[in-house]
N, C-alpha and C positions, 0 to 999 in steps of 0.2 A: 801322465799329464793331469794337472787338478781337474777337477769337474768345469769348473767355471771358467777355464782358461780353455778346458776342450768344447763350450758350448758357446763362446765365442769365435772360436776355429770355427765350427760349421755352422755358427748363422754367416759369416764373412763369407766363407763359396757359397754358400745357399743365398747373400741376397745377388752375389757375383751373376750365378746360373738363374738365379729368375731374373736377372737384367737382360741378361742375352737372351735367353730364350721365353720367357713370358712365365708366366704362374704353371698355366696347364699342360707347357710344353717340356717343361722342369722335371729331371726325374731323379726320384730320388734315391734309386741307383748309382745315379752321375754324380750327386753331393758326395754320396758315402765314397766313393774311388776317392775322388779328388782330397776329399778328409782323410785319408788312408784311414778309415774305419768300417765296422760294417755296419748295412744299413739297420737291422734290429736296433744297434745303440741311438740310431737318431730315431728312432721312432720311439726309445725306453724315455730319450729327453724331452722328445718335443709333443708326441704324440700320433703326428697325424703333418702332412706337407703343409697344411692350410697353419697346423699350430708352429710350425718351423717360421714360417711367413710373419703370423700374430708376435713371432718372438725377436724379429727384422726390425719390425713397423715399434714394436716398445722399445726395442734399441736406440734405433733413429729417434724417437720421442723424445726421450732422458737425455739424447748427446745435443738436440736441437733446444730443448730446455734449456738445456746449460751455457751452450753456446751463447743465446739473447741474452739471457740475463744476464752473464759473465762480462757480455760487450758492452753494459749501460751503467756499470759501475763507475762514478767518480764524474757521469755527468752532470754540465753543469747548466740545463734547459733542457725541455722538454723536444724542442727540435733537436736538439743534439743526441738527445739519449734516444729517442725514433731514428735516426740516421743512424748510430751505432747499431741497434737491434736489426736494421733493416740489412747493412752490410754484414754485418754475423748472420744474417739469414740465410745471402746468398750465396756468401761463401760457402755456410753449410752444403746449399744445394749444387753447389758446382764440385765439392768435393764426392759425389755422390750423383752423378748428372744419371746415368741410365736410373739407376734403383729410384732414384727423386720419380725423375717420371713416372716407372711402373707404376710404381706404388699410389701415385694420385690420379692416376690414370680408370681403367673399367677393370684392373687386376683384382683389387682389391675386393670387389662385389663380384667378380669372377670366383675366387676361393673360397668366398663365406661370410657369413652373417661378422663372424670374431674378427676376421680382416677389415669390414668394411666400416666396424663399431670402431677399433682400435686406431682408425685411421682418424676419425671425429671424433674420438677420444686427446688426439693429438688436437688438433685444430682446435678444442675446446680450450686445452692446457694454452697454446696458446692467446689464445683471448684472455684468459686469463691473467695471464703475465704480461698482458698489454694495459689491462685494467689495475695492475694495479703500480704500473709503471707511472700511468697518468693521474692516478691517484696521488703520488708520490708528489707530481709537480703542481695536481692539480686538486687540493685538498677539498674545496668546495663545491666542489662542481657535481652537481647530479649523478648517483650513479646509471640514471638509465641513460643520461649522456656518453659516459664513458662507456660503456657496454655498449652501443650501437658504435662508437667510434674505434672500441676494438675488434667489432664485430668485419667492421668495412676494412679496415689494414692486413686483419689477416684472410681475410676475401682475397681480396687486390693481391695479396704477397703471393697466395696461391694460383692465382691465373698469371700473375708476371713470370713465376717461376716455370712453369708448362715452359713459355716461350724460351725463357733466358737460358734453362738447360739444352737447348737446340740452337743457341749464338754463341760458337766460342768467341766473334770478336767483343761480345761487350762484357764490361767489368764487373763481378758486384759493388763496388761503388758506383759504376754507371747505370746498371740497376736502380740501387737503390736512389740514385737521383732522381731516374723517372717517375718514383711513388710519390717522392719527397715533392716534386712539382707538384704531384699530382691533388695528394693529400694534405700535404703541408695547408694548403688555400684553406680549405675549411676545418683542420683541428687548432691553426694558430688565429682563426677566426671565433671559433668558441674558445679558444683561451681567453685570449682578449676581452671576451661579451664576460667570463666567470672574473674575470681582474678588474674588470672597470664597475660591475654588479648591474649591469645593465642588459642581463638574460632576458631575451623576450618571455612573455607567456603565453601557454596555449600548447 
């Protein structure tokens, strides 16, 4: 098996096994079985259980990158491309409902310093990608606007998400409706104030 096809095999049981059983209760004995390989070669790839973990969490990063972004293409408003991003979110997180949690949960800072960097290394990548989505629609408008407004969306997405992985009845559209209420009020509020040029100051 290529290298990189077999270290996608065992980050898949390894984020499996620290779903179920937690970061510290994980062993990495139990991956290597499950991998049918032995445990030496996951420790030649990854390191260390904590660096197995660090290499879950940049997975999850890169596929959730992709996901938002991929969902906002071809809109045509700024509400609309927030509602797109926001439903690619949660779908992400509901394809992913145990590991979502662990991972945002005290696991992270349970493992190590490299888990819990990597984790707000995510959270960063996203602000980002929110910045510069509403840059997109919203060419004028302040950046320290837009940064405190992606700062709040992807806040909100991550405490909506804690609960929504623990409701199978509601939808990621039904989710993301709840933000959309939520948040919609005040970013189609400053859109408005940056289109009409009548931003307060101060």
């Amino acid at each position: 098996m290529p290298r990189a096809e077999r270290e996608r095999q065992m980050m898949t049981v390894a984020e499996d096994i620290f779903a179920e059983r937690g970061f510290l209760a994980a062993s990495m004995d139990d991956i290597a079985e499950r991998c049918g390989v032995s445990k030496p070669m996951i420790y030649e790839y990854f390191g260390s259980k904590e660096g197995l973990l660090v290499a879950c969490i940049r997975q999850a990063r890169a596929e959730l990158a992709k996901v938002t972004t991929d969902a906002v293409v071809g809109a045509q408003s700024a509400e609309d491309a927030l509602r797109r991003g926001l439903v690619a979110f949660f779908e992400f997180t509901d394809a992913r409902r145990r590991s979502w949690a662990l991972m945002l949960r005290n696991e992270a800072a349970v493992a190590g310093p490299a888990a819990a960097e990597e984790i707000e290394a995510g959270r960063q990548e996203q602000v980002e990608i929110d910045i510069a989505l509403f840059t997109a629609f919203l060419p004028d408008a302040p950046r320290r606007d837009l940064e405190a407004a992606a700062q709040i969306v992807v806040g909100a997405c991550e405490r909506l998400s804690l609960w929504y992985v623990n409701e199978d009845e509601v939808s990621a559209e039904q989710a993301a409706d709840y933000l959309m209420r939520t948040l919609w009020t005040g970013l189609g509020a400053m859109i408005t104030t940056v289109d009409t040029g009548n931003r307060p100051h101060g």
